[in-house]
N, C-alpha and C positions, 0 to 999 in steps of 0.2 A: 504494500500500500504506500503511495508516495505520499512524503511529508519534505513541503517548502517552506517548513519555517525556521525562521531566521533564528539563530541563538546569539549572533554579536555579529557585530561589524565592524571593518578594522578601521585605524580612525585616519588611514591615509586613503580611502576608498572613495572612487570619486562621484557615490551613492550618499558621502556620509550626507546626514541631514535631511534627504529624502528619501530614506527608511528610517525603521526601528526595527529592533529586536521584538521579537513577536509579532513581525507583519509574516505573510505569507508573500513569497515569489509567484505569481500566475503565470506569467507570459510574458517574452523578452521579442520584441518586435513582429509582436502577433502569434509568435509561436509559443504552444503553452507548453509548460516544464513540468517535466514527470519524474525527473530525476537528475546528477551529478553531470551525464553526459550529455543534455540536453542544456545543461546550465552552462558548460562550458562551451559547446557548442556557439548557441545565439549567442554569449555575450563575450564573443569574440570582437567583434566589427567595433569602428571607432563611434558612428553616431548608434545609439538604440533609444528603445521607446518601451520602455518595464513598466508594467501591470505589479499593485502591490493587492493585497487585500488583510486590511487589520483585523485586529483579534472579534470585534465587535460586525463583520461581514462587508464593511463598507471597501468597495475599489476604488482605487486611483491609478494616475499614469503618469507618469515621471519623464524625463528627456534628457538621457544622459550623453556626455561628449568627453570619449576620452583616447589614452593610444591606445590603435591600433594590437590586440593581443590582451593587452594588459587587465588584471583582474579585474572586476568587481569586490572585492572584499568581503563577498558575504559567506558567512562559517553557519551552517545547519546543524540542526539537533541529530541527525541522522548525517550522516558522511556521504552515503550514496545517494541520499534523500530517499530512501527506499528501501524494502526489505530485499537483504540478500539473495539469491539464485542460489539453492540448492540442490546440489546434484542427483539423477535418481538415478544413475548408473549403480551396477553391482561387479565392478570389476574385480576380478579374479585375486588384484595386484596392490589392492588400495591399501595405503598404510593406516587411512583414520579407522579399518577394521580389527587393524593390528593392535589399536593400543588399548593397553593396560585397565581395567576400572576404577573409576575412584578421581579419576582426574576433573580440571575445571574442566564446565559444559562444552564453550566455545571453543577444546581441542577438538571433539566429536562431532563438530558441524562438517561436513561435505559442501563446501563449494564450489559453481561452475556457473562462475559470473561475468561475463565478457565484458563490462564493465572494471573490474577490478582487475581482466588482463591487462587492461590499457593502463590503468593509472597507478597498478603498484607491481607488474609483469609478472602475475599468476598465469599459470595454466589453465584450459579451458575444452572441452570435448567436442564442443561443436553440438553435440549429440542432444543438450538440454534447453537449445534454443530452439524459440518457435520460429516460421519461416517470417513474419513481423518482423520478427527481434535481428534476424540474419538479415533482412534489409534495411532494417534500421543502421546498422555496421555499417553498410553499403551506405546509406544516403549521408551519412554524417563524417562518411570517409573516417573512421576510427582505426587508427593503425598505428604499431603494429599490434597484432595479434599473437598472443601466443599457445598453439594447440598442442593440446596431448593427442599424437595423433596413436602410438603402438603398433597400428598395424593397417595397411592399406587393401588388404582384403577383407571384402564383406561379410561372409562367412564367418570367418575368423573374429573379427572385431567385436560382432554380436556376441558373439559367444566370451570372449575377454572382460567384454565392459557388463555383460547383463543384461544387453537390449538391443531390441530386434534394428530402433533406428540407427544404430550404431553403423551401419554398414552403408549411410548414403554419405561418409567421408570425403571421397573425394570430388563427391558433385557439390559439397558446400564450402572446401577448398577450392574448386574452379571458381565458385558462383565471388568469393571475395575477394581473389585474385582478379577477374573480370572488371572488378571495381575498384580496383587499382590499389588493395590493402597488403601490405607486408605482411608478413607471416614469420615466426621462427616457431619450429617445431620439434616436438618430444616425442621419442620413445623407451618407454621402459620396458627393459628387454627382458624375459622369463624363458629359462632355458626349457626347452619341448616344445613352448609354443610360439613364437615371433621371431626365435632367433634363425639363423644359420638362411638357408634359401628364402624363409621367410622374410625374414629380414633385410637379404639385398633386393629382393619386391618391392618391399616399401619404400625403402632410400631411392632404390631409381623412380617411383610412382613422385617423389615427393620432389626429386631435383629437378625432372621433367617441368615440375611448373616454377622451377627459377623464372627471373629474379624475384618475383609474387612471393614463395617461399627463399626467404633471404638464409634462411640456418637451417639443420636440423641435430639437436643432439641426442647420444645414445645412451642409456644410461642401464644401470644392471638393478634389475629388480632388489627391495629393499625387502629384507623379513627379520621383521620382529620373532620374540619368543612366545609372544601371543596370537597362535594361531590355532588355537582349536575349532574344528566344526567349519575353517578355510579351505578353498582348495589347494592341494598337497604340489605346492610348487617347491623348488629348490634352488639354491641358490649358484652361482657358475663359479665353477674350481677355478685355478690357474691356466690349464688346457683352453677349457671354455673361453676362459678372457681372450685369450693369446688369438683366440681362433675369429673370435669378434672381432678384434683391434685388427688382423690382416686383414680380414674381409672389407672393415667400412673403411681403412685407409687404401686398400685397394682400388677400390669405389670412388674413393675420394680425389685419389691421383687423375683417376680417367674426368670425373669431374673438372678437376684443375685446367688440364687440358681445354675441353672441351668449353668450359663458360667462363674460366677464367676466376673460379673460386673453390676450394674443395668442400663449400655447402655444408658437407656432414661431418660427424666431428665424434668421436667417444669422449665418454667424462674420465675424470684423474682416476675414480672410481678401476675402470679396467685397467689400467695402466698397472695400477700398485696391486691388483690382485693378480695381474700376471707375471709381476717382480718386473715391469718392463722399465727403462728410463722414459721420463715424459718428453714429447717434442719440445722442439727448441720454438722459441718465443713467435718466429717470424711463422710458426705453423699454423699458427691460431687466426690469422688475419687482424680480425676488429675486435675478436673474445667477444663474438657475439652471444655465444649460451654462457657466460658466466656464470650464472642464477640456476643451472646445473649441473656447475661445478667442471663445466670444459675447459681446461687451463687454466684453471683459478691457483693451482700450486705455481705454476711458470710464471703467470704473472707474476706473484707474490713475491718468487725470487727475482726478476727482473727488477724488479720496482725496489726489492730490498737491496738488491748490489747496486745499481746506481742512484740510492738514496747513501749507501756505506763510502762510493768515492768521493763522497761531501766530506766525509767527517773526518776529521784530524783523530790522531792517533792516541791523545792525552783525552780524549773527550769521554763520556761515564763519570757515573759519581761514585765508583767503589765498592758501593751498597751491592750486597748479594738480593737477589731475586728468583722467582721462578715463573714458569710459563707452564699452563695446562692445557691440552688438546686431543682430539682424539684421536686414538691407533694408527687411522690411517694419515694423516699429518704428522705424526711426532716425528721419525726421523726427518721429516724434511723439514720442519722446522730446528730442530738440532743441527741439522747442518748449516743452517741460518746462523745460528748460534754460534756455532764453533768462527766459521767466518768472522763473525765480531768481535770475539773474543780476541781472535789473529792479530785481529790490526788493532783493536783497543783494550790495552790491557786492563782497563778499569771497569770493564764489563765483566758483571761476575755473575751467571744466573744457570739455573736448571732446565732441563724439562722433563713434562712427566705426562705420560702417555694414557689415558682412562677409559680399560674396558668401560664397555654401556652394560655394565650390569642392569641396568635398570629396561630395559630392551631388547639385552641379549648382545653379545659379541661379535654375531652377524651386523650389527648396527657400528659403524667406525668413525665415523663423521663427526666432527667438533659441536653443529648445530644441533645436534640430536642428546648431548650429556646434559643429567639433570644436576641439581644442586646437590641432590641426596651422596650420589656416585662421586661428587670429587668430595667434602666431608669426608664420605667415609674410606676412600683411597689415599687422601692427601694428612691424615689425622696424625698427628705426631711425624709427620718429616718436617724436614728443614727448610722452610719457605723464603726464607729472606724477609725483607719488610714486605714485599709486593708478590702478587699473583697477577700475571698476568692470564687473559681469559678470550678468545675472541668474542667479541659484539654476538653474533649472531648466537651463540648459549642462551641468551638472552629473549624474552617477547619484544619486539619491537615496540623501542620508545620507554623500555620501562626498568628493573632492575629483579625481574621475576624469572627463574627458570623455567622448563617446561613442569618440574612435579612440583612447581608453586612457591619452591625454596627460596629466599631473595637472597641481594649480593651481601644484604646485613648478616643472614642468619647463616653464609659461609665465613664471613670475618670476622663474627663471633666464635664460631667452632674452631677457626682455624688461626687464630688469632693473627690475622695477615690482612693488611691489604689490597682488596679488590678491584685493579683495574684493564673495565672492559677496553677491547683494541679493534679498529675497524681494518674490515678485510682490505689490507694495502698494507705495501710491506716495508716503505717507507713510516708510514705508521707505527708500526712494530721494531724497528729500530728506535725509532724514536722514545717508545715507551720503554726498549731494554737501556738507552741510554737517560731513562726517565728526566727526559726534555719536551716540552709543548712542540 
């Protein structure tokens, strides 16, 4: 149900004074607003013409003159102005099936809201939009896109996601590419069912509609320890990985070739389960799937060495430290480490590697550690003054882990302090030589 009401407005907007808090938004140069992408939409253009309506029913209309782009100021009680899109797929592969009971509400929400593709780069199926809603994308030019796509055959798809529309994929991929929307898209790979033939299916279905489809990354299915009464998937050995990673860079070369981008990509994910070393920096092009994790180690280091020939050699303040991450990052962050250590001997810090007991040790990933898991790993070692942690452990915007722990109730336990680091590896130097 859409809700356009106003909760503040900022007091450089060039609305202030005609509006209030607690008017309603109706319509921005005749078109009426249903929600976040409708509002950014109309009130792009420099001259408009806004419909208010206050708390007591009465309309007005306004004449606003501003630049070109530039916001409105107005901040809603609702974010989307609207209730979220909920997904009704039942895929095979989903992790919000996997988690644990007992947790806050809002982890067990399933979203698939093309909306929140565009403004915060979630994933999306395509599958739970009405045909409305899919031209809506289309008329409003909303791009880019980002689809879960898994698998480009029909048959197949239905049966993955839980649903019979699942299988009209790639006529909803033409239909927005027709209309000139970017795309970067996802498959999470499950060994028996999407990988290996299946799999180069998809990738060629998918490069086929370059440049419409700008990326696609490959990523290896995620299993938690909580999977009873799931289908009995499994997770890919080292063989498997090895046999992925030739395949889609195989793929990807003839791509290179041929459009002049190698399109498809594996995440660090294979790389480090097949013990392979990660491509060099210039492989990745633009690090367009960073958000799943495709070159997000290469970056890291790239960004951390040439943030390291900045810094003189006296530079640290001494103080021992440490840094927590998960399994599959720690040695590469320790090699980070040692690096800085080389050239600055005043850098003095650890690191420490943290099964996901709380998920399962199939789970490796820094973003996935809860608060409970480092307490009860990090308890009585030797922390230094500081922990470092990356950002993403973290909900976004807040200092809550995923089982609700905060970053208080770890630096009470651990008597350390807590600081979060953003993914950039200049960042991360920064915070080992704990400087702004």
């Amino acid at each position: 149900m859409s809700n356009t009401i106003i909760k503040s407005i900022s007091p450089h907007s060039p609305i202030v004074k005609k509006a209030l808090p607690g008017d309603c938004l109706v319509s921005i140069n005749g078109n009426p607003i249903t929600d976040v992408l409708d509002y950014m939409y109309y009130s792009y253009d420099a001259h408009l013409t806004v419909e208010f309506r206050d708390a007591k029913g009465t309309c007005r209309t306004v004449t606003v003159h501003k630049r070109e782009g530039e916001d409105l100021g107005l901040d809603f009680e609702d974010y989307l102005m609207d209730c979220p899109m909920e997904c009704t797929n039942n895929c095979v592969f989903c992790f919000v099936d996997q988690m644990p009971p007992g947790m806050r509400k809002s982890l067990y929400f399933k979203d698939d809201d093309a909306r929140m593709s565009f403004l915060t780069g979630s994933y999306i199926t395509l599958t739970n939009l009405t045909d409305r809603e899919l031209q809506r994308i289309c008329d409003l030019k909303i791009s880019p896109v980002n689809v879960s796509v898994h698998t480009t055959d029909p048959r197949l798809r239905a049966e993955m996601m839980g649903n019979l529309a699942a299988g009209e994929i790639m006529e909803r991929i033409r239909k927005l590419g027709d209309a000139g929307i970017t795309m970067n898209c996802q498959v999470v790979c499950c060994p028996g069912y999407n990988d290996g033939e299946q799999l180069l299916n998809t990738i060629h279905d998918l490069a086929a509609c370059y440049p419409q489809v700008a990326s696609v990354a490959v990523v290896p299915v995620g299993l938690t320890k909580y999977r009873s009464g799931l289908a009995p998937l499994k997770a890919f050995d080292a063989d498997g990985a090895g046999k992925t990673i030739d395949l889609v860079e195989g793929f990807a070369s003839q791509c290179q070739s041929y459009y002049g981008s190698k399109i498809v990509y594996c995440s660090d994910e294979f790389y480090i389960m097949a013990g392979r070393t990660l491509p060099k920096d210039d492989y990745y092009e633009d690090y367009a799937q960073l958000d799943n994790g495709v070159g997000m180690l290469r970056l890291l280091k790239t960004e951390f060495d040439a943030a390291l020939m900045l810094v003189d050699p006296d530079e640290g303040d001494g103080v021992p430290f440490s840094i927590a991450t998960g399994t599959a990052a720690g040695p590469y962050i320790q090699k980070l480490l040692m690096t800085a250590m080389e050239k600055c001997g005043n850098i003095k810090g650890k690191v420490f590697s943290i099964e996901n007991d709380f998920f399962g040790h199939a789970i490796n990933v820094a973003g996935l550690i809860t608060g409970c898991d480092l307490i009860a790993q990090l308890k009585g070692k030797d922390l230094g003054t500081r922990l470092l942690i990356p950002q993403n452990m973290l909900r976004h915007g807040e200092t809550v882990f995923l089982d609700d722990v905060t970053i208080e109730d770890v630096e009470q336990a651990l008597r350390v302090t807590v600081v979060p680091v953003p993914q950039d590896g200049a960042e991360l130097l920064f915070a080992m030589l704990n400087e702004e």
